[in-house]
C-alpha positions in Angstrom: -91.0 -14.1 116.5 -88.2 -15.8 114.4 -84.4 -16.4 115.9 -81.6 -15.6 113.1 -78.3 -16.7 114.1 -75.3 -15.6 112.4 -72.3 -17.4 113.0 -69.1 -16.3 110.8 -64.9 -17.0 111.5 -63.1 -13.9 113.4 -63.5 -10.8 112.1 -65.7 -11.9 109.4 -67.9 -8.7 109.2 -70.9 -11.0 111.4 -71.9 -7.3 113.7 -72.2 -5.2 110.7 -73.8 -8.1 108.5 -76.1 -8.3 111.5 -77.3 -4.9 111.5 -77.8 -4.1 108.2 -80.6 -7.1 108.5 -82.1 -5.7 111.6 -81.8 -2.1 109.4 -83.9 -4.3 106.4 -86.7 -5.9 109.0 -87.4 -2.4 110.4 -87.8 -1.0 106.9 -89.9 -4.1 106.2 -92.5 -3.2 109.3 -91.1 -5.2 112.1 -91.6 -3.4 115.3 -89.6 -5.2 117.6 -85.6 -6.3 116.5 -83.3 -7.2 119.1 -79.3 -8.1 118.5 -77.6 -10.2 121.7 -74.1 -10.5 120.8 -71.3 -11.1 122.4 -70.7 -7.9 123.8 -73.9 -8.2 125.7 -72.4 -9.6 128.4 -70.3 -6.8 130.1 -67.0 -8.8 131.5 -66.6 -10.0 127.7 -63.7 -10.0 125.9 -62.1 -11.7 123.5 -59.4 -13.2 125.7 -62.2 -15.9 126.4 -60.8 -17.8 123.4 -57.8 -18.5 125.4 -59.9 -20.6 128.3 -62.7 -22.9 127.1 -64.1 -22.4 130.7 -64.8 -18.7 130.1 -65.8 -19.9 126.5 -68.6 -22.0 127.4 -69.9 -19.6 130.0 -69.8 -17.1 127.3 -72.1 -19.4 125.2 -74.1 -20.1 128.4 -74.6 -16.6 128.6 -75.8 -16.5 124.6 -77.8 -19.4 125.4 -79.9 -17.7 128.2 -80.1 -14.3 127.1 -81.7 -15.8 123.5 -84.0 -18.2 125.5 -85.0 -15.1 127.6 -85.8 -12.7 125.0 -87.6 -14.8 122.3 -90.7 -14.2 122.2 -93.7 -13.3 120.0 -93.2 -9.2 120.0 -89.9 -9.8 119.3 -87.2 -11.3 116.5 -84.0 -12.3 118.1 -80.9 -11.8 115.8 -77.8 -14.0 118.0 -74.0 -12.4 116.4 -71.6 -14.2 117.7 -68.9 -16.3 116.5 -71.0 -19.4 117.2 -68.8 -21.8 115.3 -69.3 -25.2 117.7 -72.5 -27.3 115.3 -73.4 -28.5 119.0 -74.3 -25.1 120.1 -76.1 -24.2 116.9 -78.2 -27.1 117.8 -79.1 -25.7 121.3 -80.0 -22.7 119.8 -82.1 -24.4 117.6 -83.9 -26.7 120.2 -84.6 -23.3 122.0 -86.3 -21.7 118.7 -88.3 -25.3 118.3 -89.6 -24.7 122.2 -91.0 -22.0 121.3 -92.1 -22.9 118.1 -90.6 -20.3 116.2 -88.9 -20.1 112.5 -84.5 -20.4 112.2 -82.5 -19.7 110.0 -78.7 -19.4 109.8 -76.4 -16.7 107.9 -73.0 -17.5 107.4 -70.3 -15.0 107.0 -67.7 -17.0 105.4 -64.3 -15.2 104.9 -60.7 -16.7 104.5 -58.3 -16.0 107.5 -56.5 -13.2 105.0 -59.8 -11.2 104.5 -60.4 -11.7 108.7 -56.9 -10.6 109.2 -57.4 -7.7 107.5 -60.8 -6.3 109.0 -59.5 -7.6 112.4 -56.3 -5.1 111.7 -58.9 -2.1 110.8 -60.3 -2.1 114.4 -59.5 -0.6 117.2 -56.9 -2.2 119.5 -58.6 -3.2 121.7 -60.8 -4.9 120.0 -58.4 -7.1 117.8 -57.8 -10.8 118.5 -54.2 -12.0 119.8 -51.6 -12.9 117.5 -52.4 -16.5 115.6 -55.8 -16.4 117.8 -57.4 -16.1 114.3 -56.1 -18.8 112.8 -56.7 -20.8 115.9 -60.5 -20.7 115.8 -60.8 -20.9 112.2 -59.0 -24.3 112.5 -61.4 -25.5 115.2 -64.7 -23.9 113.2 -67.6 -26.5 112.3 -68.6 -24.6 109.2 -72.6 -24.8 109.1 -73.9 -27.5 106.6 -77.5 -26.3 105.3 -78.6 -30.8 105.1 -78.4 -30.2 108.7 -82.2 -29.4 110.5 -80.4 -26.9 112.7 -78.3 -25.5 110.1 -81.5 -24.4 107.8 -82.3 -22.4 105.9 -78.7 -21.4 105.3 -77.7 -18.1 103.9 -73.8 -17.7 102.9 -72.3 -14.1 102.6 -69.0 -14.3 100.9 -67.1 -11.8 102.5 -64.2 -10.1 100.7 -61.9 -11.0 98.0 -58.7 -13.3 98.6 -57.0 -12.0 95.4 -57.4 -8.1 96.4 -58.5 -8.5 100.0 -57.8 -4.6 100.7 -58.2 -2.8 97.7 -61.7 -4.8 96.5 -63.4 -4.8 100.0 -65.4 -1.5 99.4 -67.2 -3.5 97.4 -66.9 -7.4 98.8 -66.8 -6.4 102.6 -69.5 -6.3 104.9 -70.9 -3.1 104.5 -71.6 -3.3 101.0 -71.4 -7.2 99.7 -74.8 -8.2 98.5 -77.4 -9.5 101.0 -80.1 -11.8 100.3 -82.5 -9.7 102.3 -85.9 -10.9 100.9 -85.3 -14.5 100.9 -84.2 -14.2 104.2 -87.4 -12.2 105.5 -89.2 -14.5 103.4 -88.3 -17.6 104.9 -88.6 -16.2 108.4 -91.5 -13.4 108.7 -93.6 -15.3 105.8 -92.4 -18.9 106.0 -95.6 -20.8 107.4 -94.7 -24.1 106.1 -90.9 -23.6 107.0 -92.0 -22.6 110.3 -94.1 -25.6 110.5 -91.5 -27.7 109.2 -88.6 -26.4 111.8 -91.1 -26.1 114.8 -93.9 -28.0 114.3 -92.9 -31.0 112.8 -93.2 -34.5 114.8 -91.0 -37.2 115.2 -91.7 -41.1 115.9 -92.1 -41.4 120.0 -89.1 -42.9 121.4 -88.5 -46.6 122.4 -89.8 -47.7 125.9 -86.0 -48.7 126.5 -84.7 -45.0 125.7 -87.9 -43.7 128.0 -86.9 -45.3 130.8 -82.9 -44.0 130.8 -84.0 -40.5 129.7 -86.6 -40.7 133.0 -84.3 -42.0 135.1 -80.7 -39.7 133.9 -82.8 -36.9 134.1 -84.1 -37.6 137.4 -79.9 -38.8 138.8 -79.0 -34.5 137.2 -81.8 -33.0 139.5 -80.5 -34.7 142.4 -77.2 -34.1 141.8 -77.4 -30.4 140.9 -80.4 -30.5 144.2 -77.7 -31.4 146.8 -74.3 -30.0 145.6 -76.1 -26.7 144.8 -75.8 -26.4 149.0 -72.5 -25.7 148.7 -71.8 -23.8 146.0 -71.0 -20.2 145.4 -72.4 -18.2 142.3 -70.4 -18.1 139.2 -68.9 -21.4 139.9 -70.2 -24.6 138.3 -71.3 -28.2 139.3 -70.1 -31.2 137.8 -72.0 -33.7 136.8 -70.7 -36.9 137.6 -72.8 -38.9 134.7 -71.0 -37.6 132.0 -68.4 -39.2 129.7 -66.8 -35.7 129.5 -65.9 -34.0 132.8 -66.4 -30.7 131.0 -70.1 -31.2 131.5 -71.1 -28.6 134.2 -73.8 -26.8 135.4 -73.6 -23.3 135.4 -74.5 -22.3 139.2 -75.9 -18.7 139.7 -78.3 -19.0 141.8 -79.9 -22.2 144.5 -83.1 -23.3 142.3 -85.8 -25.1 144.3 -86.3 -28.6 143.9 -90.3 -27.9 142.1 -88.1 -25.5 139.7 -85.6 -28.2 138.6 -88.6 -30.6 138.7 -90.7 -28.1 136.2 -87.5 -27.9 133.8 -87.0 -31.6 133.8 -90.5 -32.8 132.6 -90.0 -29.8 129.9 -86.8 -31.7 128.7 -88.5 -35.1 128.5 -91.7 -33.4 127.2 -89.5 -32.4 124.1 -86.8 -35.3 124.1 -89.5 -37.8 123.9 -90.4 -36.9 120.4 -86.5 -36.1 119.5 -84.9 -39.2 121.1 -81.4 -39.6 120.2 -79.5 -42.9 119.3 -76.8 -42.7 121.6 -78.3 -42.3 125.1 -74.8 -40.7 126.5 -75.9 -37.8 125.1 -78.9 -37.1 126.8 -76.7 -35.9 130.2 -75.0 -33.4 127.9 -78.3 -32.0 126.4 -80.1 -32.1 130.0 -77.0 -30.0 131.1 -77.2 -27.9 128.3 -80.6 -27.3 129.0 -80.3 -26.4 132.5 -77.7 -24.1 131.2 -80.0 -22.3 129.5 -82.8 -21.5 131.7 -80.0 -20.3 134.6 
């Protein structure tokens, strides 16, 4: 079934947006509508913003839970902040593994409108002082030219003039949603589905074969031998990488025919989707892993 992923600023009205579509689907017939969000994960908080540790183990967490649950009895609605276009792109590559339609919704407020929801909720759930401002500065706003950024939907949420008084009628619960193009596009889409999943690339160069083959193979062994002496939760660097934030999630020892299985899946999709600078492939390998922890 189709993966939606809605990705939206701080307090952007991306939970209620959310489920006011999975409200539509079920209206429309479909039996089976799951939301992972944030708060699926029970040590969340929004305090994470202040480590980009806990932040990428946060999307780690996304990134599994949405890899997990997709499936064909089910359509996969991910609400979370998911403003970084490299994890968009994961989430992506897991909808085209399983050949399933995308699409993105954007909830695109200013940081006055965010401000103001944010101040409407509880304490407890508000972000810290200037943390709003802070993430909107480092958001990659989603650009619907981009594969993994389409189809886009944008939901202009409330009204910068009158951001108060006017957002009974511009905030989440009530600004206009494009409901059937959206269902459209995913539930009845067969030639955007076989555009998004199904459509293949030019096979990669024999020089870009034989680094993916052998990177690939230097990550199993690595994550194979320092996985001895690890403890779950922690991580595992991979010493490959041009960025020593590159880590492997460790939560459990995984066999050597496991990490075998999972690196022939990479190439197997890779192959077709080679990239142009072959640094990356560590990252995406990683990323991979990540999400099938």
């Amino acid at each position: 079934m189709p993966l939606l992923l809605i990705c939206g600023g701080p307090s952007s009205g991306k939970t209620t947006v959310a489920g006011r579509i999975a409200a539509y689907l079920e209206s429309q017939g479909v039996i089976s509508v799951e939301i992972i969000s944030d708060e699926c994960n029970g040590n969340f908080s929004r305090t994470i913003y202040n480590d980009s540790r806990k932040e990428r183990e946060q999307r780690g967490f996304l990134r599994s839970e949405v890899q997990r649950r997709l499936s064909k009895e089910c359509f996969i609605i991910c609400d979370s902040l998911n403003y970084i276009k490299g994890f968009r792109y994961e989430l992506f590559c897991v909808g085209k593994l399983v050949q399933t339609t995308f699409a993105v919704v954007f909830c695109e407020a200013s940081a006055q409108t965010s401000k103001w929801l944010d101040s409407q909720k509880d304490e407890c759930q508000r972000y810290e002082e200037g943390k709003i401002d802070d993430i909107l500065m480092r958001f990659e706003q989603p650009n619907g030219k981009n594969r993994w950024d389409s189809p886009l939907f944008t939901i202009h949420i409330g009204n910068d003039e009158h951001e108060s008084s006017n957002l009974e009628a511009d905030g989440p619960r009530s600004k206009r949603i494009p409901f059937e193009a959206i269902f459209s596009s995913l539930v009845k889409g067969k030639a955007l589905s076989a555009n998004l999943s199904t459509q293949s690339a030019p096979l990669a160069a024999s020089n870009f074969l034989h680094d993916l083959d052998r990177i690939t193979q230097e990550v199993v062994s690595t994550v194979f031998e320092q996985q001895k002496a690890a403890s779950p939760g922690g991580s595992i660097t991979i010493p490959y990488c041009s960025d020593n934030d590159e880590q492997v999630i460790f939560n459990r020892a995984r066999t050597l025919p496991e990490l075998t299985r999972l690196r022939r899946q990479f190439i197997s999709y890779t192959k077709t989707h080679p990239v142009e600078d072959k640094s990356k492939i560590v990252s995406m390998f990683v990323n991979y892993l990540n999400s099938n922890a």
